[in-house]
N, CA, C and O atoms as CSV, one atom per row, in Angstrom:
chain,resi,resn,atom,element,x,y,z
A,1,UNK,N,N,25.441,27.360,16.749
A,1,UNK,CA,C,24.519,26.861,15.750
A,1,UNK,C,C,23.088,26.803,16.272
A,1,UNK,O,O,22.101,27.163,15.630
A,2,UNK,N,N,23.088,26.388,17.316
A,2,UNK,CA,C,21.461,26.453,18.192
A,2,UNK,C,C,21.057,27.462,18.859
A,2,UNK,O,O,21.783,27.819,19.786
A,3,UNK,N,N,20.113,28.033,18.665
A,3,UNK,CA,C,19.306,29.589,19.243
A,3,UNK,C,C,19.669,29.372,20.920
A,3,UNK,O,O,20.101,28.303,21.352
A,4,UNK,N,N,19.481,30.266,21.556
A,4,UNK,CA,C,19.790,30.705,22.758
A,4,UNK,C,C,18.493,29.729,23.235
A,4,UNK,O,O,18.713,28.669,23.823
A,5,UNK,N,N,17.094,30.193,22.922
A,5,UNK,CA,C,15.878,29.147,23.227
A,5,UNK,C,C,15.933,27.695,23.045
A,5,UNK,O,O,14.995,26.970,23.376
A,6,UNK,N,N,17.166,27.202,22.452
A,6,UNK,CA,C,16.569,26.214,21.911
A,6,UNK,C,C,16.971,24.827,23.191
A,6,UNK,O,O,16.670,23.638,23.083
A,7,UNK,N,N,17.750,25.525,24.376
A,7,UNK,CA,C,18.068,24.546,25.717
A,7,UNK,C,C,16.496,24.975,26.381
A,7,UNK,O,O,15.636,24.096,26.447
A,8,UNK,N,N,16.302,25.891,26.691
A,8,UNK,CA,C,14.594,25.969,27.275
A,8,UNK,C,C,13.581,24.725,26.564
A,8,UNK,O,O,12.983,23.995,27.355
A,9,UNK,N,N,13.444,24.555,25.446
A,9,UNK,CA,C,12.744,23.593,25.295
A,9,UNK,C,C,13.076,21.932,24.731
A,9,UNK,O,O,14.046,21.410,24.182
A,10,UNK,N,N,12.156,21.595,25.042
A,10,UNK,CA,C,12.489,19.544,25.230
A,10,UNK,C,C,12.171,19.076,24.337
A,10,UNK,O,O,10.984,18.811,24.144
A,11,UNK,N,N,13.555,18.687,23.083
A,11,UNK,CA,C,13.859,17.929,22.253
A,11,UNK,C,C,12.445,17.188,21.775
A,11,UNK,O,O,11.835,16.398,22.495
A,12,UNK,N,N,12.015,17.595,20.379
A,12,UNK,CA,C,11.486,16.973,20.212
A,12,UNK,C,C,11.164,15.269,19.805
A,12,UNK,O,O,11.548,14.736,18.764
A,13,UNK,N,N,10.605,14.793,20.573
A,13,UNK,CA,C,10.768,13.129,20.089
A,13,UNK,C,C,10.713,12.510,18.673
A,13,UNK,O,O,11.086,11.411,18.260
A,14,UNK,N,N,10.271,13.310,18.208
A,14,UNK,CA,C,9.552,12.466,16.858
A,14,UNK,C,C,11.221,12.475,15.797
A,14,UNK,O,O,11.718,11.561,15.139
A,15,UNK,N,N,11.625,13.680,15.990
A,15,UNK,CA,C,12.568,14.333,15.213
A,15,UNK,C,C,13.970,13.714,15.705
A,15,UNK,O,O,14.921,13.736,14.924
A,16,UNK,N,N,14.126,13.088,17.163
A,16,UNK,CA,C,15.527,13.184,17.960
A,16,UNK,C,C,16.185,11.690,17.006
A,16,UNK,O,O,17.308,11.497,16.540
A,17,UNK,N,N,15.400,11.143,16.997
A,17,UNK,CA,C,15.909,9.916,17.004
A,17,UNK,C,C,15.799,9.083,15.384
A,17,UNK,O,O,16.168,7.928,15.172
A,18,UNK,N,N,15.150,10.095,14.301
A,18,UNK,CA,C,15.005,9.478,13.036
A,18,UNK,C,C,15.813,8.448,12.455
A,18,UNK,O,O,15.508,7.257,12.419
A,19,UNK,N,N,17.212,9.138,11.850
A,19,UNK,CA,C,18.481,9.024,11.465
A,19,UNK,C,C,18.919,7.273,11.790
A,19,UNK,O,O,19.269,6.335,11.074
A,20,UNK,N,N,18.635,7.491,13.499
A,20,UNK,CA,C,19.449,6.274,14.026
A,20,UNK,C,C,18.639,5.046,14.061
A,20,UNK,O,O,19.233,4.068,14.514
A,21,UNK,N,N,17.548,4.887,13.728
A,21,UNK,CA,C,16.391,3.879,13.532
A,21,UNK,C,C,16.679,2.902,12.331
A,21,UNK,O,O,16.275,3.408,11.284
A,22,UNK,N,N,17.116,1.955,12.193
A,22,UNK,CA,C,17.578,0.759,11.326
A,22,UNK,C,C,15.889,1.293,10.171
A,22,UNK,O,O,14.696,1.431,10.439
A,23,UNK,N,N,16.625,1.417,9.057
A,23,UNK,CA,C,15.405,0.881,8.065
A,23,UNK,C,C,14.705,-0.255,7.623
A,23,UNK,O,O,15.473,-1.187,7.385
A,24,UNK,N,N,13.379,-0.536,7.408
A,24,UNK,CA,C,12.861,-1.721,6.970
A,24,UNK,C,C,13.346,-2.463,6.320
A,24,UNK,O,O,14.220,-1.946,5.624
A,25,UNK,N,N,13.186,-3.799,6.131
A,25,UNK,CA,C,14.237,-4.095,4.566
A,25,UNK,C,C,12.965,-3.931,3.701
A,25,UNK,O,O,11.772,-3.699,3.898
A,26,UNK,N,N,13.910,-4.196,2.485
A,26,UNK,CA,C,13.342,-3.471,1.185
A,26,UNK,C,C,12.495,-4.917,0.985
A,26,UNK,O,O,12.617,-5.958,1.630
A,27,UNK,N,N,11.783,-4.673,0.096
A,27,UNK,CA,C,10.719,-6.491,-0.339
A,27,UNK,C,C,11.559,-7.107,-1.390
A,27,UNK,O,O,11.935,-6.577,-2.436
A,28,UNK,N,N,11.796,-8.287,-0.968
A,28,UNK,CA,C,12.262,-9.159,-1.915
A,28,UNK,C,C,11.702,-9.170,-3.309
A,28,UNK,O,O,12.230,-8.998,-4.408
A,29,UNK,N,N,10.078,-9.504,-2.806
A,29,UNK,CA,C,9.574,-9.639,-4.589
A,29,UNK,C,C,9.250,-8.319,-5.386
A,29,UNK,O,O,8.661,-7.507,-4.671
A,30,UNK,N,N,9.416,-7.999,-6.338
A,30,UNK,CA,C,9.680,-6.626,-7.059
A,30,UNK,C,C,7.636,-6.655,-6.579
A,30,UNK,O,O,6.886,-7.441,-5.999
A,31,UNK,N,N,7.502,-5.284,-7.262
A,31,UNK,CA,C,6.084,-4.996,-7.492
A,31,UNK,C,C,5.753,-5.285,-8.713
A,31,UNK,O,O,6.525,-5.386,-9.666
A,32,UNK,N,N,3.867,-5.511,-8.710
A,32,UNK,CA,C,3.874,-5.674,-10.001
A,32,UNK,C,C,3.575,-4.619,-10.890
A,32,UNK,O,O,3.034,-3.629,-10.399
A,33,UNK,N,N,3.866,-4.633,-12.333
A,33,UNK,CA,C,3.923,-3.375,-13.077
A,33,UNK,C,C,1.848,-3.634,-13.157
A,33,UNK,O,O,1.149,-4.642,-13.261
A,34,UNK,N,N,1.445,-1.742,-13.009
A,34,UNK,CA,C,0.163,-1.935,-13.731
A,34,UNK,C,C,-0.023,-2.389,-14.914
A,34,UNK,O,O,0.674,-2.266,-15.922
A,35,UNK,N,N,-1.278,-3.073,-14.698
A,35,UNK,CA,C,-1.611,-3.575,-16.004
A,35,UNK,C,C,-1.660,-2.883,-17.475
A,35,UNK,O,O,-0.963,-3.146,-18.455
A,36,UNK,N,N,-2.846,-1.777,-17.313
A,36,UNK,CA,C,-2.739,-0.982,-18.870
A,36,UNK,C,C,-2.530,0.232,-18.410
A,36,UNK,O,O,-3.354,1.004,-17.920
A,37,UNK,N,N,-1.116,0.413,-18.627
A,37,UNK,CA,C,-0.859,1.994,-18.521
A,37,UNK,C,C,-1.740,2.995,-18.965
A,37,UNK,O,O,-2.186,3.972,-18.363
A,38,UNK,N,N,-1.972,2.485,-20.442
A,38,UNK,CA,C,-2.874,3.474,-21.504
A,38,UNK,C,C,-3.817,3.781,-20.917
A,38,UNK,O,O,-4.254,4.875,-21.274
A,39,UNK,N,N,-4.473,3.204,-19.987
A,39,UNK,CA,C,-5.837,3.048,-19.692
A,39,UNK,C,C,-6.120,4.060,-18.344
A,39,UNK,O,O,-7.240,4.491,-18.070
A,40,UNK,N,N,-4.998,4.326,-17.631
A,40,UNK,CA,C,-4.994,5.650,-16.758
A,40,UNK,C,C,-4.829,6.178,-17.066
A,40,UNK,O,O,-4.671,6.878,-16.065
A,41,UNK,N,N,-4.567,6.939,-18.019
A,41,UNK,CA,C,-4.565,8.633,-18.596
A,41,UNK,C,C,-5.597,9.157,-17.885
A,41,UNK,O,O,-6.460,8.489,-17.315
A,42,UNK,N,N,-5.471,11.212,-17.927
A,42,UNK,CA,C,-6.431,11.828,-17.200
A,42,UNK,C,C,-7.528,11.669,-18.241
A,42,UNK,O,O,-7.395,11.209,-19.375
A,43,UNK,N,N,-8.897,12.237,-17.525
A,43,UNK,CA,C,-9.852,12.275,-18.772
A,43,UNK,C,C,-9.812,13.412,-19.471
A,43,UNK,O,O,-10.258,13.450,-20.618
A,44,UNK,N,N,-9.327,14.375,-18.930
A,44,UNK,CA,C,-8.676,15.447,-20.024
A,44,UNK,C,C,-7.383,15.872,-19.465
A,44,UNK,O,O,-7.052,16.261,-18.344
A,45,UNK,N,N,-6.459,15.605,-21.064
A,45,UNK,CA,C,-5.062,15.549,-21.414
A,45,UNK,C,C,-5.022,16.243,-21.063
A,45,UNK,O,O,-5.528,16.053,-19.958
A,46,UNK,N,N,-4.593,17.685,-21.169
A,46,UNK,CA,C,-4.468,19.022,-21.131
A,46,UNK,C,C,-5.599,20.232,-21.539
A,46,UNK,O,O,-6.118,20.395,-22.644
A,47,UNK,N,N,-5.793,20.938,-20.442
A,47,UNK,CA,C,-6.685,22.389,-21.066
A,47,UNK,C,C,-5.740,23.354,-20.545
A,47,UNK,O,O,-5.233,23.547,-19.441
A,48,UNK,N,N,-5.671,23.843,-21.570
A,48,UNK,CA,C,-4.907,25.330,-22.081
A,48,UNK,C,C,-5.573,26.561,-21.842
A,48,UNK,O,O,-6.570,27.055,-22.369
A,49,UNK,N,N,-4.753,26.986,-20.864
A,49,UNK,CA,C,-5.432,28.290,-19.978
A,49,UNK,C,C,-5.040,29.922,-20.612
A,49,UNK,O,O,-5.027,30.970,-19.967
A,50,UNK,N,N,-4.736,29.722,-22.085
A,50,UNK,CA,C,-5.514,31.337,-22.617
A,50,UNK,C,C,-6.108,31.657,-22.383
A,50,UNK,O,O,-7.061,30.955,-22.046
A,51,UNK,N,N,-6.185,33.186,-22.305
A,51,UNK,CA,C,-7.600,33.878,-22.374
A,51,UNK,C,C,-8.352,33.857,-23.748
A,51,UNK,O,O,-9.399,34.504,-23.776
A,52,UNK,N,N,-7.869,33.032,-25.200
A,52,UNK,CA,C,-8.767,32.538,-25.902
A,52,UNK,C,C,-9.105,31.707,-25.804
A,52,UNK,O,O,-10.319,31.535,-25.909
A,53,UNK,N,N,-8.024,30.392,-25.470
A,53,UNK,CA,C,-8.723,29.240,-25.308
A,53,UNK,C,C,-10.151,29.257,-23.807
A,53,UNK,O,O,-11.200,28.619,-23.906
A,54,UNK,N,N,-9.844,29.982,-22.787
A,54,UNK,CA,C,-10.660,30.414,-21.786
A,54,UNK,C,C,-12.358,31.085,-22.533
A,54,UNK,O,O,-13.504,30.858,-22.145
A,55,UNK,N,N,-11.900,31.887,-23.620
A,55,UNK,CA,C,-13.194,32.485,-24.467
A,55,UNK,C,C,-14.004,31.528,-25.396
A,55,UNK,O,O,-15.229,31.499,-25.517
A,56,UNK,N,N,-13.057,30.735,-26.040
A,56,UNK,CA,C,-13.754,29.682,-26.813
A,56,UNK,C,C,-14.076,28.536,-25.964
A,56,UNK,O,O,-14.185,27.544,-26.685
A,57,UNK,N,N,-14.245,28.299,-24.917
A,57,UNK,CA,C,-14.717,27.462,-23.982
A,57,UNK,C,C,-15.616,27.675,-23.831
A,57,UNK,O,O,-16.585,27.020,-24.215
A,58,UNK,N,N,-15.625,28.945,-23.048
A,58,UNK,CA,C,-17.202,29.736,-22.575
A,58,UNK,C,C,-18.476,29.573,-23.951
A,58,UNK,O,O,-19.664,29.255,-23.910
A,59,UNK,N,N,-17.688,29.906,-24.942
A,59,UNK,CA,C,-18.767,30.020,-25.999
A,59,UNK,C,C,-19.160,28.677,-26.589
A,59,UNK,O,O,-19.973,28.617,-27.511
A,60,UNK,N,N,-18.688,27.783,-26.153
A,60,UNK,CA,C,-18.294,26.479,-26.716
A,60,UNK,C,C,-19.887,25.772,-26.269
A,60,UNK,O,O,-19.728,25.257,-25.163
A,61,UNK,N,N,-21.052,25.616,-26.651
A,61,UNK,CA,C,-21.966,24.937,-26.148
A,61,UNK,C,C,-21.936,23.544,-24.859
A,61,UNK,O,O,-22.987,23.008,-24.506
């Protein structure tokens, strides 16, 4: 399963030991929900990448 190279070089650290590292605990208190969803929307919904909608842009003052 391991390349012929892969005893020549020294285990990388970052990678060796992930797996076996106890995870954080999770936070007791939930998060809070944002306030006004509505209110993050992008400032533009969607632009529609036709090559008309692309033409009536251009011409679009």
């Amino acid at each position: 399963a391991t390349p012929a190279h892969a005893s020549l070089r020294p285990p990388n650290p970052r990678l060796r030991n992930r797996a076996t590292q106890p995870r954080p605990p999770a936070p007791s208190v939930p998060r809070p929900a944002p306030r006004a969803p509505h209110l993050h929307r992008r400032a533009r919904p969607h632009v529609s990448h036709s090559n008309r909608a692309i033409r009536l842009r251009r011409a679009a003052p």
